[in-house]
C-alpha positions as CSV (number, residue, x, y, z in Angstrom):
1,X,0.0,0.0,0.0
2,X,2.9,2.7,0.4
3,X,4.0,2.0,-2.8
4,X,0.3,3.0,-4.1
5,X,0.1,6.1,-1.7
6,X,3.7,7.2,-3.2
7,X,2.3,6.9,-6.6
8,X,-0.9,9.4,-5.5
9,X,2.2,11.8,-3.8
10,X,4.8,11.3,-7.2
11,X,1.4,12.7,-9.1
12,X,0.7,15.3,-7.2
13,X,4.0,16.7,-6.5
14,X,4.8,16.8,-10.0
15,X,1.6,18.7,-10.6
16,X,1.7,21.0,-8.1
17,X,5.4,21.7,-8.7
18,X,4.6,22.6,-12.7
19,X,2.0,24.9,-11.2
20,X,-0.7,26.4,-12.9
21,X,-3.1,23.5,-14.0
22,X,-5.3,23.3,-11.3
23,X,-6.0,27.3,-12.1
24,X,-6.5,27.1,-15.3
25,X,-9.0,24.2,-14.6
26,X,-11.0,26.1,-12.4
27,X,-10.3,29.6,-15.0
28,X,-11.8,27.7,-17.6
29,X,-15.0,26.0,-15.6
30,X,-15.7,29.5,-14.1
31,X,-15.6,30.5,-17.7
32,X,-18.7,29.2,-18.8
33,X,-21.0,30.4,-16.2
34,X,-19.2,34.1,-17.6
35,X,-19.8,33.1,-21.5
36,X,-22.9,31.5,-21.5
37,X,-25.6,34.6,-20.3
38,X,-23.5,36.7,-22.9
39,X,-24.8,34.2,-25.6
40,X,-28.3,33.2,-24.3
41,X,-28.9,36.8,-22.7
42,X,-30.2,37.6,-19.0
43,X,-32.7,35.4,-18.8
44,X,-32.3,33.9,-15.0
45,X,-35.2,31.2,-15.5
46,X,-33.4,30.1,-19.3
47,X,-30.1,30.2,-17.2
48,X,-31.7,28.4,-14.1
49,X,-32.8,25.7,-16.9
50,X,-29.6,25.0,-19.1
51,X,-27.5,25.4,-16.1
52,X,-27.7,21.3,-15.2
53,X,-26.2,20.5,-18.9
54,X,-24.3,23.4,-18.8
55,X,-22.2,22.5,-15.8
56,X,-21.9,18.8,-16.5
57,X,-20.9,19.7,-19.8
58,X,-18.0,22.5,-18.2
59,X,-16.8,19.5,-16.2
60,X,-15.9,17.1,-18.9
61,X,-14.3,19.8,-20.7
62,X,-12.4,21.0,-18.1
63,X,-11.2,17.3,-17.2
64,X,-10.2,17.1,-20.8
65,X,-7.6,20.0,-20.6
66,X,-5.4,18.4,-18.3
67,X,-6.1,14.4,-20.0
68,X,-3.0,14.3,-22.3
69,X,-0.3,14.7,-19.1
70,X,-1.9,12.0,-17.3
71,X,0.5,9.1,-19.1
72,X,2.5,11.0,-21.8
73,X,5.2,12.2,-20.0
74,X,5.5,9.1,-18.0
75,X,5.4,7.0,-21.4
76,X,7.6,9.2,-22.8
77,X,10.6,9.2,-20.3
78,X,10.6,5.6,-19.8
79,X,8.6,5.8,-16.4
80,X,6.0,3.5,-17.4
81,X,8.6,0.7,-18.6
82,X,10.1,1.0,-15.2
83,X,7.2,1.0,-13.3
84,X,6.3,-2.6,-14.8
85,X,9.4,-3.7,-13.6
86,X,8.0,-3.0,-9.8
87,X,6.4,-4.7,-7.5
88,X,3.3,-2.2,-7.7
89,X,1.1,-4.3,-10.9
90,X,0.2,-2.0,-13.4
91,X,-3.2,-2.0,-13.0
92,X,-2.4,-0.7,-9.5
93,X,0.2,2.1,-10.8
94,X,-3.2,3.4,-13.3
95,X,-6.0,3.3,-10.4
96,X,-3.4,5.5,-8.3
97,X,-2.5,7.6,-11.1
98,X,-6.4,7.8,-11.7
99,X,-7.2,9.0,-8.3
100,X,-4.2,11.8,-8.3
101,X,-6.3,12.6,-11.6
102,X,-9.3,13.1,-10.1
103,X,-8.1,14.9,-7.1
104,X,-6.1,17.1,-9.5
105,X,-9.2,18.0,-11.9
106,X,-12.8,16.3,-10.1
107,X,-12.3,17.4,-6.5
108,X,-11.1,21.3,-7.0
109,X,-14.7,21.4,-10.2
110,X,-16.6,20.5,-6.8
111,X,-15.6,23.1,-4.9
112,X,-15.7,25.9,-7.4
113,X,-19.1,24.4,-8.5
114,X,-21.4,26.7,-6.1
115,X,-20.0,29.8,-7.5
116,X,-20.7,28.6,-11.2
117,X,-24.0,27.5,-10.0
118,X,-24.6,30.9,-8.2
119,X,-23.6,33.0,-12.1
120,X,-26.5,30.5,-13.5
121,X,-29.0,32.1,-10.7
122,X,-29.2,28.3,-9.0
123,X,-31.1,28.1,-5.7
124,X,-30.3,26.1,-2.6
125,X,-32.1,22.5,-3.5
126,X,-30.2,22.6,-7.4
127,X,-26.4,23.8,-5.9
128,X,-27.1,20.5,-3.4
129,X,-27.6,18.4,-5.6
130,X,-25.1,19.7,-8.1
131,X,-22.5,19.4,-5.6
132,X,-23.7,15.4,-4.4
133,X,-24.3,14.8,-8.2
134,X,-20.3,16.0,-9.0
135,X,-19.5,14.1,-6.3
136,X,-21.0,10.6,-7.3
137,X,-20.3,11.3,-10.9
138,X,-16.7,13.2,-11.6
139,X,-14.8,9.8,-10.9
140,X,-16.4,8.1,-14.1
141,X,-15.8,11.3,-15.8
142,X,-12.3,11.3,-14.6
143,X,-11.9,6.9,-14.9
144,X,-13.1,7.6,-19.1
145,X,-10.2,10.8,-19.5
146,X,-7.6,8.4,-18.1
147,X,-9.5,5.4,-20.4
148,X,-9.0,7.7,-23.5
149,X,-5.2,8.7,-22.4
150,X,-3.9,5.6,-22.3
151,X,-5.5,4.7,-25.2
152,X,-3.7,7.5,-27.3
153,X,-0.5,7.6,-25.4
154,X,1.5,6.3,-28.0
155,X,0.1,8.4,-30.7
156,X,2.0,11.8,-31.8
157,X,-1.4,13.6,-32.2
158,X,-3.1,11.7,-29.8
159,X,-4.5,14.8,-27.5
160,X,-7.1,15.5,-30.6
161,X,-7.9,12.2,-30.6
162,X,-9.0,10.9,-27.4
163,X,-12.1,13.4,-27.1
164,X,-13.7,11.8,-30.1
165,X,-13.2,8.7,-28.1
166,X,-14.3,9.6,-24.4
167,X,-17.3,11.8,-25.7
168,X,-19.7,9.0,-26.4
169,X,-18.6,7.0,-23.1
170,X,-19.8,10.3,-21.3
171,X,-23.5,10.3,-22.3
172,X,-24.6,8.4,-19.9
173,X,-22.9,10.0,-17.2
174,X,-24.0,13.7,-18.3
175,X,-27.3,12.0,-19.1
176,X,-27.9,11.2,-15.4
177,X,-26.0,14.1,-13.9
178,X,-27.8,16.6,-15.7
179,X,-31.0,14.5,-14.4
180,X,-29.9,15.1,-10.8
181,X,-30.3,18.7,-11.1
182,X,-33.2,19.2,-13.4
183,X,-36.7,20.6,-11.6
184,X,-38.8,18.8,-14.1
185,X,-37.0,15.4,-12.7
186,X,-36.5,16.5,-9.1
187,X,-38.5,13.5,-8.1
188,X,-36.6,11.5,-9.7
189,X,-33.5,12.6,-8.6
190,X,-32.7,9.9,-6.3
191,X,-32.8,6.9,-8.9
192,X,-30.1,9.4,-11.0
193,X,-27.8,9.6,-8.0
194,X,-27.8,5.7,-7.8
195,X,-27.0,5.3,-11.4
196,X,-24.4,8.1,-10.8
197,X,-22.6,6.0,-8.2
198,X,-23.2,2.9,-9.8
199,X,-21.6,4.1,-12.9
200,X,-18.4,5.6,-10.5
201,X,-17.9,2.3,-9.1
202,X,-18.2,0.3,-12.5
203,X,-15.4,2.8,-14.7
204,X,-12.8,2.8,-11.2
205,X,-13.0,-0.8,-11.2
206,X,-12.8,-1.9,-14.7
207,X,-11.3,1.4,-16.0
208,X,-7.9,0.6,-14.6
209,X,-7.6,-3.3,-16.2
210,X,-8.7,-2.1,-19.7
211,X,-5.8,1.1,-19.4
212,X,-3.8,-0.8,-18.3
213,X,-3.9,-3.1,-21.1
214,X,-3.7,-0.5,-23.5
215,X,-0.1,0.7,-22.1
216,X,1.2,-2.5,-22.5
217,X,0.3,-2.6,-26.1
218,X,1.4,1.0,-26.8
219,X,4.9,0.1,-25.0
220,X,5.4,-2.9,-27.2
């Protein structure tokens, strides 16, 4: 287990020591609470209505910015070849690197979340459950980014790539996010919460196998 927990630190550290991603993360989330009442205009009950798809749809973007660092660099200094050679599997090294990924991008969209839900003119009951609905629903978000990454690691231009890959995975979970929030479905908010978490705990389980698998063909 320390040899997982250093993996969660190497990422993190080397993150935090580039500087500057975790802002521009949160820059460019903020962003579209900013952008879209210029385009749709000042309408607070349009904005109050678009603002479940709207956020969801922020939060996949914004985990895509950072997607293309979570294996590259590691694939392309050799760090991946030697960290087959350890006694961590490799399926262990890509759920720890996942998890630094997620705290990296998931955790800081869910605490800058209730000031993009406050430019959309959210009320109390919506900001709650956009808040337990990020919450339940980033890791998938964040399992399919590192899904698509290790997909395209190998590939020169593999950063335009993997979005045409991970967007389709993502329906589901904007799908049912977006549901959490909506007043027309408020009743119905529940059973999206479930299939929120349920999705979460299917991509972090399987998510890190099927990555996994796809390094070890791109470093053959």
């Amino acid at each position: 287990m320390s040899a997982f927990f250093a993996v969660i630190a190497r990422d993190l550290k080397l993150s935090l020591r580039l500087g500057g991603d975790v802002l521009t993360l949160l820059l460019f989330f903020l962003s579209i609470g900013v952008v879209v009442p210029f385009a749709v205009g000042p309408d607070r009950v349009l904005l109050a209505a678009i603002a479940p798809a709207m956020i969801w749809v922020a939060a996949l973007l914004a985990q895509l910015l950072s997607h293309d660092r979570l294996f590259r660099s590691d694939f392309e200094d050799g760090s991946l070849i030697a960290f087959r050679h350890g006694s961590l599997s490799l399926e262990a090294i890509v759920f720890a690197k996942l998890v630094a990924h997620w705290l990296l991008s998931g955790l800081p969209l869910i605490v800058a979340a209730p000031a993009l839900g406050l430019l959309f003119g959210m009320d109390g009951a919506m900001l709650g459950a956009a808040l337990l609905g990020l919450l339940l629903g980033t890791p998938a978000l964040a399992a399919f980014v590192a899904l698509s990454a290790a997909v395209t690691v190998g590939l020169k231009r593999g950063g335009l790539v993997a979005p045409v890959l991970i967007l389709p995975l993502t329906l589901p979970v904007l799908i049912f996010g977006a549901g959490t929030m909506s007043r027309s479905a408020m009743g119905a908010s529940g059973q999206a919460m479930l299939f929120l978490a349920a999705l979460s705990l299917l991509t972090v389980a399987l998510v890190p196998f099927a990555a996994a698998l796809a390094l070890r063909i791109s470093g053959e």
